[in-house]
Steps between C-alpha positions, in 0.01 A plus 500: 500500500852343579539471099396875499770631749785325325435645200472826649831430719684466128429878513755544820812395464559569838323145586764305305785587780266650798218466764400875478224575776602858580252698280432736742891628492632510120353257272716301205327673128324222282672466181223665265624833696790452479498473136273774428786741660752379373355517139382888571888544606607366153230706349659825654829384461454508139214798536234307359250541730135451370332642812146335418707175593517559827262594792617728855217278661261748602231303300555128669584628817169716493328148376710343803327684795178666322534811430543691140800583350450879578538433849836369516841657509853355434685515834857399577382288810235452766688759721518776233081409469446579920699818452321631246172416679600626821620805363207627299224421768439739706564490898382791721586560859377223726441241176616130553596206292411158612778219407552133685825368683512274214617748271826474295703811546392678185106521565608721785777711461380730260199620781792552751600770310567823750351695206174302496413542849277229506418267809574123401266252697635137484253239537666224687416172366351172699698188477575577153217686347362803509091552582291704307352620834796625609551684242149640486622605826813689388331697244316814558361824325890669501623208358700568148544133360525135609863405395577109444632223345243267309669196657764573756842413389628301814187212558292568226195646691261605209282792600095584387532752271143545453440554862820738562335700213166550691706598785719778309177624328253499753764789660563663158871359524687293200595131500874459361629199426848302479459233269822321430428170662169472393486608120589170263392252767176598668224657283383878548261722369559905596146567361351219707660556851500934402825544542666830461815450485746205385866446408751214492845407313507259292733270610379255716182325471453684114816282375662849371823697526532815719522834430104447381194584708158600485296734680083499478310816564166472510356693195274740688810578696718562243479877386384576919911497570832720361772236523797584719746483214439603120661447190462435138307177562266666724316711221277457259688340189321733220755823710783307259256407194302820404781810534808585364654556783408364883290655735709583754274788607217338649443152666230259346549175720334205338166378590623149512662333794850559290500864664678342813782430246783644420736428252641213290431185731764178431361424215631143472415413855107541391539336182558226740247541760252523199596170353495333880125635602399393129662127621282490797220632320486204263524269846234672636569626847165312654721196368791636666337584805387127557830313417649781746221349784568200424922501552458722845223296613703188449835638642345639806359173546851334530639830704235437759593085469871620577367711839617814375279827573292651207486877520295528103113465596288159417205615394541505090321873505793594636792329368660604189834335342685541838613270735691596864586270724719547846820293506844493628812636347282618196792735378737177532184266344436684204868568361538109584182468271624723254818309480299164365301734236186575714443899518338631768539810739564540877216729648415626848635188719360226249526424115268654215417272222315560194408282223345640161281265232748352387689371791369127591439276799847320465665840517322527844571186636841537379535813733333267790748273458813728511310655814491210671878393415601808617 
């Protein structure tokens, strides 16, 4: 395995002058992506672009969370994805939309909208998690969607998302889904836990650049909703094929997710995020998943032998790549760390790490050790 994780580290050259363990913030790209942009730049510099060269990643990120490649739309970012879903479902007088106090700021603002009109019922959680029960509780037959993050972005609380999809169904409401610190290092499976909605950027746990997103809509849910902005993208690609002229008389949205489009995307930015999904793809992200387990397990180990205060759950149902802890003078403790090449972020009265596959056990010991000297 050790043998295994070099070779792969030869792919970051981040690892030759760094401890990164701040993948839930802005990850370092491999080198494979960062080659296959710049090559497409030199392509357009000299306008040689062979478009069957390159993918937008609609196929591997549909192979990525289970779903087909008709249900997914290019989105800037994860926020741009919540708009657009909060936006096209529909919330009469009275309706509510059940969210957690885990929530990073962007699963919620868009329901806060005075337009909306929507109650927003925050599930508070316990000691760091949030129950099923209570949101069972929460939910009821007004209620529009459950709104959350897959794995919340300050501890790492992973929620059921099997179970919160019984819930939303049971009362005919939707589940939506933040997945950007959860997709490329926990598996999922949108068909498997019937999931309704899901977006996430691409550049944290996916290894990409920004600018590139994706957004899932679940097929049968597809042609139900007009999306709140339309463009060129958002139609049916034969409008610009068949006729002389466009078709500016009439709207034929596509019958794909790409309807919730709407123009030219960054076009190198997905280039990218296609060539870092295909990267964890040929890891495997069961693989990934595991060597994740096995880093947190082993630095919450030595955070608990320090007598620091875990906030991130135990229980390995619930944990994801995400590791809080409660110290003092984090804000201090991290730029310190950051000064002897160890990345990690300040968060909520504590520190925030979190390792990817190829990060090893010396890199965690290594922040131990600076810990402790601090």
């Amino acid at each position: 395995m050790m043998r295994d994780i070099l070779d792969v580290r030869k792919k970051f050259p981040v690892t030759q002058h760094k401890t990164f363990l701040n993948h839930s913030a802005y990850s370092p790209l491999p080198q494979p992506v960062v080659d296959v942009m710049k090559k497409y730049n030199e392509d357009l510099c000299h306008f040689d672009i062979d478009e069957s060269e390159y993918s937008l990643g609609q196929e591997v990120f549909a192979r990525l969370v289970g779903a087909e490649k008709d249900e997914i739309a290019l989105v800037q970012n994860t926020s741009t994805g919540l708009n657009i879903v909060a936006n096209i479902l529909d919330c009469p007088k009275g309706s509510n939309v059940v969210t957690t106090d885990l929530e990073y700021p962007s699963v919620v603002y868009p329901w806060l909208k005075t337009k909306l009109g929507v109650e927003l019922r925050y599930v508070k959680n316990a000691n760091g998690s949030i129950l099923v029960e209570d949101v069972e509780q929460a939910v009821d037959d007004q209620t529009v969607a459950i709104a959350i993050s897959h794995v919340a972005y300050v501890n790492g609380f992973r929620h059921d998302l099997k179970a919160l999809a019984e819930i939303a169904h049971e009362h005919g409401a939707y589940l939506v889904v933040d997945a950007i610190q959860s997709l490329g290092a926990i598996p999922v499976d949108v068909r498997k836990d019937d999931v309704d909605f899901l977006t996430a950027s691409c550049y944290k746990w996916l290894l990409g650049p920004a600018g590139a997103g994706y957004l899932y809509v679940r097929k049968e849910l597809v042609e139900r909703f007009e999306p709140p902005f339309i463009g060129w993208a958002s139609v049916e690609p034969e409008v610009f094929e068949t006729i002389e002229f466009w078709d500016i008389w009439r709207l034929q949205l596509s019958n794909t997710a790409s309807r919730f489009e709407i123009g030219s995307p960054s076009f190198i930015s997905f280039v990218g995020a296609a060539a870092a999904i295909q990267l964890l793809l040929d890891v495997g992200i069961d693989n990934i998943q595991k060597r994740i387990l096995i880093l947190t397990k082993l630095l919450m180990d030595l955070v608990k032998r320090l007598g620091l205060s875990l906030t991130t759950p135990e229980d390995s149902e619930q944990r994801s790549g995400i590791v809080h802890f409660l110290i003092d003078r984090a804000l201090e403790r991290a730029k310190k760390l950051r000064k002897q090449g160890i990345i990690v972020s300040a968060r909520s009265n504590g520190l925030r790490i979190a390792p990817h596959f190829y990060n090893t056990e010396d890199e965690i010991e290594r922040l131990i050790q600076e810990l402790e000297a601090t």
